[in-house]
C-alpha positions in Angstrom: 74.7 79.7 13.9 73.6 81.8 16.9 70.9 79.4 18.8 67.6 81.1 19.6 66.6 81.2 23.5 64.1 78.2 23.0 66.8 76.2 21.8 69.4 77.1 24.4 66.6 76.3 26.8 66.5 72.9 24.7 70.0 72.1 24.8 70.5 73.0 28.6 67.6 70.2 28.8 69.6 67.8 26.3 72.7 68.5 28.4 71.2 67.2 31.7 69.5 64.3 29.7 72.8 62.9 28.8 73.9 62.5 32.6 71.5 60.7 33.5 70.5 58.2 30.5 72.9 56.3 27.9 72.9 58.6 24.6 74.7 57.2 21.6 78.0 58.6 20.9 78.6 61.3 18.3 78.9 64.7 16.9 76.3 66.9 19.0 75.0 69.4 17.0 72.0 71.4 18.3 68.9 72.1 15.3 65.7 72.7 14.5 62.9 70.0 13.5 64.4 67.8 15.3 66.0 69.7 18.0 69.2 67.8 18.7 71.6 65.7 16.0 73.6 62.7 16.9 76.0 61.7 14.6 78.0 58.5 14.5 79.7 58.1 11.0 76.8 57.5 8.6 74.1 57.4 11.0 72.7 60.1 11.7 69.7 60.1 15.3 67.4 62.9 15.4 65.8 64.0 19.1 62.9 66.0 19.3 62.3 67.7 22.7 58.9 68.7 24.1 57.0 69.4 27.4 54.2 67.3 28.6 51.2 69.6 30.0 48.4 68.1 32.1 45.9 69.9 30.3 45.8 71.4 26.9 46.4 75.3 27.1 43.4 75.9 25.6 41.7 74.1 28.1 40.0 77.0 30.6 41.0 74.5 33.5 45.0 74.3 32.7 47.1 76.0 34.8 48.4 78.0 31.8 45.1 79.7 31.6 44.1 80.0 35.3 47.8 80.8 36.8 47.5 84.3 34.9 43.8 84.6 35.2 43.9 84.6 38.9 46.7 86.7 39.5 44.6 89.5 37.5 41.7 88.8 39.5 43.4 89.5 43.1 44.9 92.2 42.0 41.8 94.1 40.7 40.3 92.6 43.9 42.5 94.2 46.2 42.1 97.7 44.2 38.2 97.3 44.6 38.1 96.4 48.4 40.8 99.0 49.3 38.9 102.2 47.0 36.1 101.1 49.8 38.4 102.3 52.1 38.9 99.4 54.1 42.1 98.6 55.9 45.3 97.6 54.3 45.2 93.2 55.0 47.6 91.2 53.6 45.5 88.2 52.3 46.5 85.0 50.7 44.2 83.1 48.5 43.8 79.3 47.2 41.0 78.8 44.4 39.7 75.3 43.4 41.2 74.0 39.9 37.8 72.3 39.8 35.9 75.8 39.5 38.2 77.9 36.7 37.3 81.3 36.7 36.8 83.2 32.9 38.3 85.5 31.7 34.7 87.3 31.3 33.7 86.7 34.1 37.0 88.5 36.1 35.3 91.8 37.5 32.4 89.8 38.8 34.4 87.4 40.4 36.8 90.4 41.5 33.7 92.1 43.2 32.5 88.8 45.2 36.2 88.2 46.4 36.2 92.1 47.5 33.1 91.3 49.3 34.2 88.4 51.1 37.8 90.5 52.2 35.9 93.4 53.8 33.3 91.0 55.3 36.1 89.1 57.4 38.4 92.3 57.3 37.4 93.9 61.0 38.8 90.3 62.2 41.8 91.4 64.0 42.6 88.0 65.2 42.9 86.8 61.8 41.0 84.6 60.0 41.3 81.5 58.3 38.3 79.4 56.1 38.7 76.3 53.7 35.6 76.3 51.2 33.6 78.5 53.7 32.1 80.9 50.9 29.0 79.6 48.9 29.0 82.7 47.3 32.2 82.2 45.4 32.9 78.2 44.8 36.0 79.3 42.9 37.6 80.6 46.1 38.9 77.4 48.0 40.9 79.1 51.0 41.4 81.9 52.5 43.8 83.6 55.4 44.7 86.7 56.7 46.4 86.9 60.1 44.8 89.6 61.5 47.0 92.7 61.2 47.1 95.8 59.4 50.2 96.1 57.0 51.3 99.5 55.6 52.9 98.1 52.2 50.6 94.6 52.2 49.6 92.8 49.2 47.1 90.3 48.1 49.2 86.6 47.5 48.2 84.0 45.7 49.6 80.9 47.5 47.7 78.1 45.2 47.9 74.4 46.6 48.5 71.6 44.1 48.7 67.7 43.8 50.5 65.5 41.9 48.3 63.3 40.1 49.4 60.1 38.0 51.0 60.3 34.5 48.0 61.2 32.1 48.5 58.6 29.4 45.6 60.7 27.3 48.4 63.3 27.3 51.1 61.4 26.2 49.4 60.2 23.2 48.2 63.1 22.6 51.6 64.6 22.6 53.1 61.9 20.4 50.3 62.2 18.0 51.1 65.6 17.7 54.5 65.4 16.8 53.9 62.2 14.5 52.3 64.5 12.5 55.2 67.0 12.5 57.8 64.3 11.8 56.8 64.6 7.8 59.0 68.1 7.6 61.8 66.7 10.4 65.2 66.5 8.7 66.2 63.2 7.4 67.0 61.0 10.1 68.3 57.2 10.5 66.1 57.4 13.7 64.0 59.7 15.8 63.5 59.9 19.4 61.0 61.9 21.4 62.0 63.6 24.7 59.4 64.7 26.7 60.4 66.9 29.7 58.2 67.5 32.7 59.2 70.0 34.9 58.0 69.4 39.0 58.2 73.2 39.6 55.8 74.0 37.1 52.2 73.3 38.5 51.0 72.9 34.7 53.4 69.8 34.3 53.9 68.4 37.2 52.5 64.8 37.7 54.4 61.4 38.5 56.3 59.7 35.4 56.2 56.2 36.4 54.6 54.3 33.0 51.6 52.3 34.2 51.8 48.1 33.9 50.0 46.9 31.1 49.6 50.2 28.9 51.4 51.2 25.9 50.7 53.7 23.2 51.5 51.3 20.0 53.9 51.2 17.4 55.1 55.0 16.3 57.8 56.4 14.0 60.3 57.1 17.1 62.8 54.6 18.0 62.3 55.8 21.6 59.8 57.7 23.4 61.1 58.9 27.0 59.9 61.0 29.3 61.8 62.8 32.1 61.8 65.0 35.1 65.4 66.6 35.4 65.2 67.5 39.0 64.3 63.8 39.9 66.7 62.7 37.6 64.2 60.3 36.4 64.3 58.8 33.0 60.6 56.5 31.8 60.7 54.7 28.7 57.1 54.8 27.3 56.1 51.5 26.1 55.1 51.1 22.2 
C-alpha cells in the first residue's frame, strides 16, 4: 500500500525515533490509527505519532494563526506605503506575540504600519526602534538601514523564546487522542509519540518533564515526547 505524504512524514519521524531510544524488536509496518505497528510474534505494540503545539490553532495568539496573518499584513503594507510613492526601503519587522493582530482588522493595521514606514522613511542613516510606536502595540521592532534598494522587500524577521514545556498542552494532547484510541486497531499496547520540532516557532519549547508532575494513569503504555534535532527523548510521567 502506497503511504500518503503525512505518513511518510510519520515514518521518517519513527525512523529517527528508533536511533535514539530502545524500541521493541519486530515487524515494522507503517498504518493508520495508530501510525506505526510493532510486531513480535503474538504481540502486537501500536504507536501513535503527534505534534505538540504551544497554543491551540484556533487560538488567535498561536503561531499558526499569526505566522500567516502577518506575512499578509506586510505585504499589503508595503503595497500601501509604496502607491504613496515613497522610496523603495527594505524593512524588517518584529511584532509582539502578546498583541495578535486579526484577521479583520489587517487593512487597518496595514495602514498604521504604512504610516510608521513613510514617517521614518526620509532617514537615510537608517533607523532602528524597539516598542517605539504607541500607535501600533502590535509592532514590537523595527529596522531599516538607511538605503534605497531597487528590488527591496518588506521581511519579517520575528524573534522568539523558548519557554518551558506546557504541561496544559500535553494533557491536552493526550486527552485528545484518549479519546481517539476507541477506533485505533487492536493493540497489545499503545504508545504515544509526541514530536516537537525546534525549527518550528509554533512548537518549539524545552522538553525536560517538570519534578513532581505527572498527568495520571492513561491507556498508553508510554507517553514520550521528543525533539529529533536535539536527539532528546522525555518520558512523561503517569
Amino acid at each position: 500500500m502506497e503511504l500518503t505524504e503525512q505518513q511518510t512524514l510519520e515514518q521518517q519521524y519513527f525512523e529517527l525515533f528508533v536511533q535514539h531510544y530502545p524500541v521493541p524488536t519486530g515487524a515494522i509496518e507503517y498504518s493508520d490509527k495508530p501510525d506505526v505497528l510493532v510486531k513480535n510474534g503474538d504481540r502486537k505494540l501500536g504507536i501513535e505519532i503527534a505534534h505538540l503545539y504551544k497554543l491551540d490553532g484556533k487560538d488567535i495568539k498561536s503561531e499558526q494563526k499569526q505566522s500567516v496573518i502577518r506575512h499578509e499584513l506586510i505585504a499589503l503594507a508595503e503595497q500601501i506605503y509604496l502607491s504613496n510613492g515613497e522610496r523603495k526601503l527594505e524593512i524588517f519587522f518584529d511584532f509582539d506575540p502578546e498583541f495578535p493582530i486579526k484577521r479583520k482588522s489587517i487593512k487597518k493595521a496595514a495602514n498604521r504600519l504604512a504610516a510608521i514606514a513613510q514617517e521614518i522613511s526620509s532617514e537615510c542613516e537608517g533607523h532602528s526602534s524597539y516598542k517605539a510606536f504607541d500607535a501600533m502595540p502590535e509592532l514590537r521592532f523595527l529596522y531599516h538601514d538607511g538605503k534605497e534598494y531597487p528590488g527591496s522587500n518588506w521581511r519579517l524577521q520575528q524573534g522568539f523564546d523558548v519557554p518551558t514545556l506546557s504541561i496544559n498542552r500535553v494533557k491536552s494532547l493526550v486527552a485528545q487522542k484518549i479519546e481517539k484510541l476507541k477506533n485505533y486497531q487492536l493493540c497489545d499496547a499503545y504508545w504515544l509519540l509526541i514530536i516537537v520540532e525546534f525549527w518550528d516557532p509554533s512548537q518549539d519549547q524545552d522538553i525536560n518533564w517538570p519534578k513532581g508532575e505527572s498527568i495520571g494513569p492513561t491507556p498508553f503504555e508510554r507517553i514520550l515526547i521528543y525533539k529529533p534535532a536535539f536527539e532528546q527523548v522525555t518520558e512523561v510521567v503517569s
